[in-house]
N, CA, C, O and CB atoms as a CASP TS submission, in Angstrom:
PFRMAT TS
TARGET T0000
AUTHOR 0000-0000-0000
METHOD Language model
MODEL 1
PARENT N/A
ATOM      1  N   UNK     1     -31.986 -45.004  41.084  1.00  0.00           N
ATOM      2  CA  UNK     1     -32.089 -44.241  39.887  1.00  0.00           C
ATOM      3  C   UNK     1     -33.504 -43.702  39.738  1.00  0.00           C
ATOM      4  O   UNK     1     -33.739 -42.586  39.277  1.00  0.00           O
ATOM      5  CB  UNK     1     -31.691 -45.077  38.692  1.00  0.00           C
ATOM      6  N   UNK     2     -34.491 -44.613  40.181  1.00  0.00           N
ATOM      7  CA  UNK     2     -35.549 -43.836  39.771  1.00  0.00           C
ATOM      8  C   UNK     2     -36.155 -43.065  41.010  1.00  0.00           C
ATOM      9  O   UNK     2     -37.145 -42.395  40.714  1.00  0.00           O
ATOM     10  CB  UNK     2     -36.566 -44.721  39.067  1.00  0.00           C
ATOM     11  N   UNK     3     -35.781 -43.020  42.303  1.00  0.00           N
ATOM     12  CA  UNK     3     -35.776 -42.060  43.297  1.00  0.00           C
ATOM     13  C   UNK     3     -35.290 -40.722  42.774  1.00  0.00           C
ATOM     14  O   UNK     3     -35.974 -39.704  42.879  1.00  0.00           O
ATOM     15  CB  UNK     3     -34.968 -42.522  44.414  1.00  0.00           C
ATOM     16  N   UNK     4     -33.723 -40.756  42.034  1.00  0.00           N
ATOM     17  CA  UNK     4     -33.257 -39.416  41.461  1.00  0.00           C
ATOM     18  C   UNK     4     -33.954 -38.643  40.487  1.00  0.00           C
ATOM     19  O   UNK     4     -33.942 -37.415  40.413  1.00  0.00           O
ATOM     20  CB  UNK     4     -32.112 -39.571  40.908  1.00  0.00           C
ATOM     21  N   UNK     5     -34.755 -39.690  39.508  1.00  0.00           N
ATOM     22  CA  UNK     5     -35.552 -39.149  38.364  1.00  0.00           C
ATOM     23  C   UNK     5     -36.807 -38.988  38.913  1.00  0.00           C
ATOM     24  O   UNK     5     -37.499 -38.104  38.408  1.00  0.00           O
ATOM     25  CB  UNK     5     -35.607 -40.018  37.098  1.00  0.00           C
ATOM     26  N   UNK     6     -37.331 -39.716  39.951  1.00  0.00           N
ATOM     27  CA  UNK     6     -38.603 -38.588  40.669  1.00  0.00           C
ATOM     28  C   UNK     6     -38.098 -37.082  41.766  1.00  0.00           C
ATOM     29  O   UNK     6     -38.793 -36.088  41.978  1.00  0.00           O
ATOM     30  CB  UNK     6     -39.689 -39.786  41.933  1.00  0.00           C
ATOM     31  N   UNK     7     -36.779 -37.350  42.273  1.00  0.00           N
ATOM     32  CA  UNK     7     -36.757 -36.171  43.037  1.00  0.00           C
ATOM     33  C   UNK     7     -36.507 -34.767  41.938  1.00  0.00           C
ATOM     34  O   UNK     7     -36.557 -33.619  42.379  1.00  0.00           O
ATOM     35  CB  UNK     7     -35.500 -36.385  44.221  1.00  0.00           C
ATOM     36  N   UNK     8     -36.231 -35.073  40.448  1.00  0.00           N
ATOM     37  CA  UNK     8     -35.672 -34.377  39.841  1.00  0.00           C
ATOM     38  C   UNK     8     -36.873 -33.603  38.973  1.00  0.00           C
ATOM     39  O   UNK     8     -37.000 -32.686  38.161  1.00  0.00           O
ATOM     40  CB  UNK     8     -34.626 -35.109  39.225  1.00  0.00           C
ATOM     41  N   UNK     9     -37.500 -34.382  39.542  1.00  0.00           N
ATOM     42  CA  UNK     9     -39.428 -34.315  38.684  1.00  0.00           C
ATOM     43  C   UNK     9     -38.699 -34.010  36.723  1.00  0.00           C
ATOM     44  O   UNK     9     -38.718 -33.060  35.940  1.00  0.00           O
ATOM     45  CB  UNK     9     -40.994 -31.873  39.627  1.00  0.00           C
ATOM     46  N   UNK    10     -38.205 -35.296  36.697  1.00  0.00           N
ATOM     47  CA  UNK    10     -38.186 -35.445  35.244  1.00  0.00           C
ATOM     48  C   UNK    10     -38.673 -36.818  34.600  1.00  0.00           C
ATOM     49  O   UNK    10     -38.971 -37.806  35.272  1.00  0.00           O
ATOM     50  CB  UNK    10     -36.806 -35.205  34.823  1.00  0.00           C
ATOM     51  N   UNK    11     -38.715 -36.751  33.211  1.00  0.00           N
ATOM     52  CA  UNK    11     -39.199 -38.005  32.902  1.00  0.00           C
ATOM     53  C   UNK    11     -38.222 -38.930  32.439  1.00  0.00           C
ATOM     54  O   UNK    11     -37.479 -38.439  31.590  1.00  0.00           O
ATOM     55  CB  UNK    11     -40.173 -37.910  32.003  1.00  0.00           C
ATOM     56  N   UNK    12     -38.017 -39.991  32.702  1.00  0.00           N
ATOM     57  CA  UNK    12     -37.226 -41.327  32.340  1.00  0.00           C
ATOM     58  C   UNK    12     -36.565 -41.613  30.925  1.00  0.00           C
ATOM     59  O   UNK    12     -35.636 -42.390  30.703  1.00  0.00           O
ATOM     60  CB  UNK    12     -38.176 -42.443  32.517  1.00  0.00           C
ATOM     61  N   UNK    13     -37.392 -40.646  29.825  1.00  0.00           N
ATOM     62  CA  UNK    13     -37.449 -40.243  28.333  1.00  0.00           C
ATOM     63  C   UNK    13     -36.225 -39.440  28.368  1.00  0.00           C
ATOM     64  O   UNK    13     -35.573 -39.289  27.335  1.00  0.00           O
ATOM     65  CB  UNK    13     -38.850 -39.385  27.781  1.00  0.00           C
ATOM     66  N   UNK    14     -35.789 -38.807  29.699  1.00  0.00           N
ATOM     67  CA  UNK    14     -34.668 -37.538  29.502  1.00  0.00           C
ATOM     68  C   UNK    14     -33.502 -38.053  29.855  1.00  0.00           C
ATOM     69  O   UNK    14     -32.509 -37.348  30.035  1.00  0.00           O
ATOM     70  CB  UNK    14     -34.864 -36.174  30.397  1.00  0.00           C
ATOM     71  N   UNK    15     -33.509 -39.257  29.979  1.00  0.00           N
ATOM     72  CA  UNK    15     -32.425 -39.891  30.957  1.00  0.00           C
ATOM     73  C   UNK    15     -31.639 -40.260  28.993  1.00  0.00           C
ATOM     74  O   UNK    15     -32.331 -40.603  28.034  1.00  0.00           O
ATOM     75  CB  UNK    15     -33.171 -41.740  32.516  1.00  0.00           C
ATOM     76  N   UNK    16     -30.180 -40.046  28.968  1.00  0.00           N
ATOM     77  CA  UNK    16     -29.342 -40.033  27.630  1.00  0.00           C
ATOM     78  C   UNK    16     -28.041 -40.752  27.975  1.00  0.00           C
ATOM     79  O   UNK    16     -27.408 -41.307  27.077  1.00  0.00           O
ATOM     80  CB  UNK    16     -29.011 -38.453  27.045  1.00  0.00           C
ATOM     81  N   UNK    17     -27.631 -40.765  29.196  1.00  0.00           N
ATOM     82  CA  UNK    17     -26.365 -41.363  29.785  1.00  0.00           C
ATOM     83  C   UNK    17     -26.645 -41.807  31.559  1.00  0.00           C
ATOM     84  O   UNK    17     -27.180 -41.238  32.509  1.00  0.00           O
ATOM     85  CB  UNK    17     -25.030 -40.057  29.586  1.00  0.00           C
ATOM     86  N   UNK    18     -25.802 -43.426  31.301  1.00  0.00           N
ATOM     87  CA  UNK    18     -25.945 -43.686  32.008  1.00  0.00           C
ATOM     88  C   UNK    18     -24.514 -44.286  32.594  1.00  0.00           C
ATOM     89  O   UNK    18     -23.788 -45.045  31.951  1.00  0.00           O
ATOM     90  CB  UNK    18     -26.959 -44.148  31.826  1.00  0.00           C
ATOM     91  N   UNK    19     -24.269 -43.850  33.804  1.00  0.00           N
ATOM     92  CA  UNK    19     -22.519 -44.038  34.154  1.00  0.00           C
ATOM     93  C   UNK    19     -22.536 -45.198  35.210  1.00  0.00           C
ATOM     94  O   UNK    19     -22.813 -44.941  36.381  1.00  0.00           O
ATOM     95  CB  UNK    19     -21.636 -42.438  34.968  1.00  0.00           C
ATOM     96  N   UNK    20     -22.237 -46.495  34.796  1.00  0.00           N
ATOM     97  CA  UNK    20     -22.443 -47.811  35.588  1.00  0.00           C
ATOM     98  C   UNK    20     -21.332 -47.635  35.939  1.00  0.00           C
ATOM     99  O   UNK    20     -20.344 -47.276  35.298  1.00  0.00           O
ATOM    100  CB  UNK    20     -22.811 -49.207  35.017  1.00  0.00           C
ATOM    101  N   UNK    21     -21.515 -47.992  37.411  1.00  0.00           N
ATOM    102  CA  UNK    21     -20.253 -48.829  38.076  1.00  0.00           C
ATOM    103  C   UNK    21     -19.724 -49.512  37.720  1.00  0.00           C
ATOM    104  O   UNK    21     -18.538 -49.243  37.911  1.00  0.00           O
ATOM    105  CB  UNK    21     -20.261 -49.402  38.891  1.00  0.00           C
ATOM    106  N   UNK    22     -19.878 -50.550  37.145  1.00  0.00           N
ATOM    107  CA  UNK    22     -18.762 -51.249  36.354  1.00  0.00           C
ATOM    108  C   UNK    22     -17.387 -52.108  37.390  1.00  0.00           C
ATOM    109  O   UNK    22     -16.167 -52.080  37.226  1.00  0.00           O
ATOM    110  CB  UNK    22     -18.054 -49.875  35.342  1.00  0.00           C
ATOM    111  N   UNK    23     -17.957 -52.586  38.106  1.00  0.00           N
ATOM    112  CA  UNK    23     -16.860 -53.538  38.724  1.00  0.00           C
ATOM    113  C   UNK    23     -16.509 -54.581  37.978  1.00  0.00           C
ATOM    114  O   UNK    23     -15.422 -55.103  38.226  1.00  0.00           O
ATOM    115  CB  UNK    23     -17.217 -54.118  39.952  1.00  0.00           C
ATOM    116  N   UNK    24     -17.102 -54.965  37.210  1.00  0.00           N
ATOM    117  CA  UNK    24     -16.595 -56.311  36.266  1.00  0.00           C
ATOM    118  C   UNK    24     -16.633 -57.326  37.110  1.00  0.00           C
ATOM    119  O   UNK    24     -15.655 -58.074  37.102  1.00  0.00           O
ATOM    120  CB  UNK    24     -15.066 -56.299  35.603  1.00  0.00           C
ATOM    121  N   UNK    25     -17.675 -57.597  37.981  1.00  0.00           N
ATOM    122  CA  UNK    25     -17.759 -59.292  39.251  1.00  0.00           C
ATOM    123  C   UNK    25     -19.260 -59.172  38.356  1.00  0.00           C
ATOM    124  O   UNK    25     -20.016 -58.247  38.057  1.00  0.00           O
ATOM    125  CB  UNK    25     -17.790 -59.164  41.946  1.00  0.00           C
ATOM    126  N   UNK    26     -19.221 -60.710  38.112  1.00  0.00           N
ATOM    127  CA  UNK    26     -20.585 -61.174  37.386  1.00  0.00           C
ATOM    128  C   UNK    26     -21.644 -61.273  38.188  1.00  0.00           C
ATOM    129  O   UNK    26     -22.669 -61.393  37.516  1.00  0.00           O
ATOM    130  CB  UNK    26     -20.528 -62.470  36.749  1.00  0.00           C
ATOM    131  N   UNK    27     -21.888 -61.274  39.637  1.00  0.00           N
ATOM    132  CA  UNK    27     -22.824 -60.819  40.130  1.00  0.00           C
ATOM    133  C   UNK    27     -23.255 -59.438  40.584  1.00  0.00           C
ATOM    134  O   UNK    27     -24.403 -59.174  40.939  1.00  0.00           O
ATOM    135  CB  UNK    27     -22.846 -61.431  40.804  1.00  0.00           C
ATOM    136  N   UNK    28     -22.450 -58.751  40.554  1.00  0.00           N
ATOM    137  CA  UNK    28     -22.534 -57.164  40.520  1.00  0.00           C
ATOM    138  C   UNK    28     -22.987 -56.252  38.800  1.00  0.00           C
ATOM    139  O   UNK    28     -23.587 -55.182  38.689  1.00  0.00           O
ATOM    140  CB  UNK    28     -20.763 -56.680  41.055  1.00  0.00           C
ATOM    141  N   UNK    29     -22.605 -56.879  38.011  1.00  0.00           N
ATOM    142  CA  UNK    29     -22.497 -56.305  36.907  1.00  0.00           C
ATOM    143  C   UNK    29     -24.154 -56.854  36.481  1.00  0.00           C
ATOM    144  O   UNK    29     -24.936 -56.107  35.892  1.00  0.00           O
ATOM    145  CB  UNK    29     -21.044 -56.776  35.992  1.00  0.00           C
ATOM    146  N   UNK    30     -24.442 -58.013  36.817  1.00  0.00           N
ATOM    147  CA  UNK    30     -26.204 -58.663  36.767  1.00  0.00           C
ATOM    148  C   UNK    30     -26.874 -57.893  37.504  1.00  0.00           C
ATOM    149  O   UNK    30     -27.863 -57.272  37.115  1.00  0.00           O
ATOM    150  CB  UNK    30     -26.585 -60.224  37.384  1.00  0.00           C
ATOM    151  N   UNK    31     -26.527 -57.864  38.349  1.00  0.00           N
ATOM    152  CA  UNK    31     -28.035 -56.934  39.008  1.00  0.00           C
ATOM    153  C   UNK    31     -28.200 -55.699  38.624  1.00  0.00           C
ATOM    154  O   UNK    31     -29.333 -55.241  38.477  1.00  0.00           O
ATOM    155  CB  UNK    31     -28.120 -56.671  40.585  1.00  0.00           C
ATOM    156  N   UNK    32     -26.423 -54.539  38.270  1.00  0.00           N
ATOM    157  CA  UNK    32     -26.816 -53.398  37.953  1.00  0.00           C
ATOM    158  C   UNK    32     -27.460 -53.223  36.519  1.00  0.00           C
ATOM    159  O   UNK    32     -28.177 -52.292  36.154  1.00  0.00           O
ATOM    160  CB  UNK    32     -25.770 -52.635  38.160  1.00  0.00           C
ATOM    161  N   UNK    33     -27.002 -54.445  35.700  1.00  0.00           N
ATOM    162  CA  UNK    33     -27.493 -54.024  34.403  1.00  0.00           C
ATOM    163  C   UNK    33     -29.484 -54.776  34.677  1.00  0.00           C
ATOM    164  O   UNK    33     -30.501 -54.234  34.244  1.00  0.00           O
ATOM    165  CB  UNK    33     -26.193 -54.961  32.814  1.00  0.00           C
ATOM    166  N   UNK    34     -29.434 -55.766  35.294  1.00  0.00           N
ATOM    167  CA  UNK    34     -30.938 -55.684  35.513  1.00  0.00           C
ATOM    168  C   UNK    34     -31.792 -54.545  36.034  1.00  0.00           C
ATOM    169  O   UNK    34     -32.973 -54.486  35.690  1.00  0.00           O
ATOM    170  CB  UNK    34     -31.210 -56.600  36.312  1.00  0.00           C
ATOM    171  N   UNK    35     -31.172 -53.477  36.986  1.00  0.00           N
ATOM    172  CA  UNK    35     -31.912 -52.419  37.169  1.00  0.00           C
ATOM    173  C   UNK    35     -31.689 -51.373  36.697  1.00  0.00           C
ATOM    174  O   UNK    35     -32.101 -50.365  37.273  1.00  0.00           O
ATOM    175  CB  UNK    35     -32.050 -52.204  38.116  1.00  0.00           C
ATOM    176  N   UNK    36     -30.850 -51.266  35.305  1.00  0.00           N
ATOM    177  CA  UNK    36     -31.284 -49.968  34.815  1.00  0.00           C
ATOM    178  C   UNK    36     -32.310 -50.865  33.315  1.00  0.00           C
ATOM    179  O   UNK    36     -33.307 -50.231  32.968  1.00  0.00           O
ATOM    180  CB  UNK    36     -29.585 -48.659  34.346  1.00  0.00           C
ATOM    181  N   UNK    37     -32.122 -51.799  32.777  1.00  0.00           N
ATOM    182  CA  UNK    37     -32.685 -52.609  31.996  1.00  0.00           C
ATOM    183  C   UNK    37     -34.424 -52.636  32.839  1.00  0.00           C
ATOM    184  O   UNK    37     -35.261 -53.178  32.117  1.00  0.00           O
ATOM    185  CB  UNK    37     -31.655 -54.123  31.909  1.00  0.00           C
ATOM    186  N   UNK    38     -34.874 -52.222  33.956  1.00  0.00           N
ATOM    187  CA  UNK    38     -35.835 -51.977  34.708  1.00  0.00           C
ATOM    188  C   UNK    38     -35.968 -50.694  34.843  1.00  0.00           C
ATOM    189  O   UNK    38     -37.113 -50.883  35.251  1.00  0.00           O
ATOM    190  CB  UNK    38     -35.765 -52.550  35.761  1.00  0.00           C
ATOM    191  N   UNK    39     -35.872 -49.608  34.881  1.00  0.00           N
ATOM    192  CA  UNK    39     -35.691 -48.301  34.616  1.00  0.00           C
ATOM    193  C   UNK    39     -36.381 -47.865  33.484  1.00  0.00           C
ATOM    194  O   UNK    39     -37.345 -47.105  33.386  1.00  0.00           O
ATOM    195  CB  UNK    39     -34.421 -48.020  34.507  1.00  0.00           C
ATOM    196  N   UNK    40     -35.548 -48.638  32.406  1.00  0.00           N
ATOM    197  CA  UNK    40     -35.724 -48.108  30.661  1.00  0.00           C
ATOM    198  C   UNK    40     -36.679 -49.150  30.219  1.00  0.00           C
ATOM    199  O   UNK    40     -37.394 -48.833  29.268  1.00  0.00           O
ATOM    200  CB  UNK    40     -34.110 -48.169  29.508  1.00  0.00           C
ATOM    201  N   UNK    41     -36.789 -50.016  30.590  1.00  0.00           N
ATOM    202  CA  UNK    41     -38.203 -50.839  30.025  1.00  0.00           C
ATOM    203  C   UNK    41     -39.352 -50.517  29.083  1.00  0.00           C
ATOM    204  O   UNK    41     -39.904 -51.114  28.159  1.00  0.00           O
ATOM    205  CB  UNK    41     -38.944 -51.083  31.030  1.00  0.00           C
ATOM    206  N   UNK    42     -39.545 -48.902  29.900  1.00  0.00           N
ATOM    207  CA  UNK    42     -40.777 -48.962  28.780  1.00  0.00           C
ATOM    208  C   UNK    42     -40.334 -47.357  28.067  1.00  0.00           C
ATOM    209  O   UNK    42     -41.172 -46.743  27.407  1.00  0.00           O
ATOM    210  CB  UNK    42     -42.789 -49.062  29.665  1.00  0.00           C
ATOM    211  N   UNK    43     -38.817 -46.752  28.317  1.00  0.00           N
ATOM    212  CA  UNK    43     -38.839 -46.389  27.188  1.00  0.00           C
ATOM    213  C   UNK    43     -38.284 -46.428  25.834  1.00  0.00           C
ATOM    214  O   UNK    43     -37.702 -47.469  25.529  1.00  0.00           O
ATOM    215  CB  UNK    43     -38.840 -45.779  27.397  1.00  0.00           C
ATOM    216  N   UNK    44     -38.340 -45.659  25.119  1.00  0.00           N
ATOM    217  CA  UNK    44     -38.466 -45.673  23.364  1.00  0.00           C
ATOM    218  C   UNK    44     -37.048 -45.581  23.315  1.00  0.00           C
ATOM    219  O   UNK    44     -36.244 -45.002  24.046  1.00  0.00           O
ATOM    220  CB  UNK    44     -39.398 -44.276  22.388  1.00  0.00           C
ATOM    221  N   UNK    45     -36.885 -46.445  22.049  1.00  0.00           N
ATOM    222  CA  UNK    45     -35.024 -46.126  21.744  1.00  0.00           C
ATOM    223  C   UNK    45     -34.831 -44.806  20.842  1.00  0.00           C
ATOM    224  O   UNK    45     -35.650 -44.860  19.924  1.00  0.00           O
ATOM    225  CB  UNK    45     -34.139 -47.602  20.665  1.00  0.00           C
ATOM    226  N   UNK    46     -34.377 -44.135  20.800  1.00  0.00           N
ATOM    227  CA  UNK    46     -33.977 -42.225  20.499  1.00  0.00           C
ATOM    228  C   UNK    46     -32.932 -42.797  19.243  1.00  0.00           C
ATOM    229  O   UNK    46     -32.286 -41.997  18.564  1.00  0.00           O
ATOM    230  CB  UNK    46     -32.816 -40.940  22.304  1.00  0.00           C
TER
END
């Protein structure tokens, strides 16, 4: 995700939707929500 938001030369602030995979296996669903929860870290809630 944040490869796409640097190739896109935008800022992380513009990011409004986010479409998870969503397998529903508790170790799949942990890591993806840990890396967008790493992504958005430091931004502001809108």
């Amino acid at each position: 995700m944040d490869m796409a938001i640097k190739e896109a030369e935008i800022d992380v602030t513009c990011v409004d939707y986010i479409n998870a995979h969503g397998t529903s296996t508790p170790y799949n669903d942990k890591i993806e929500t840990t890396a967008i929860k790493r992504l958005l870290r430091s931004t502001p809630i809108r």
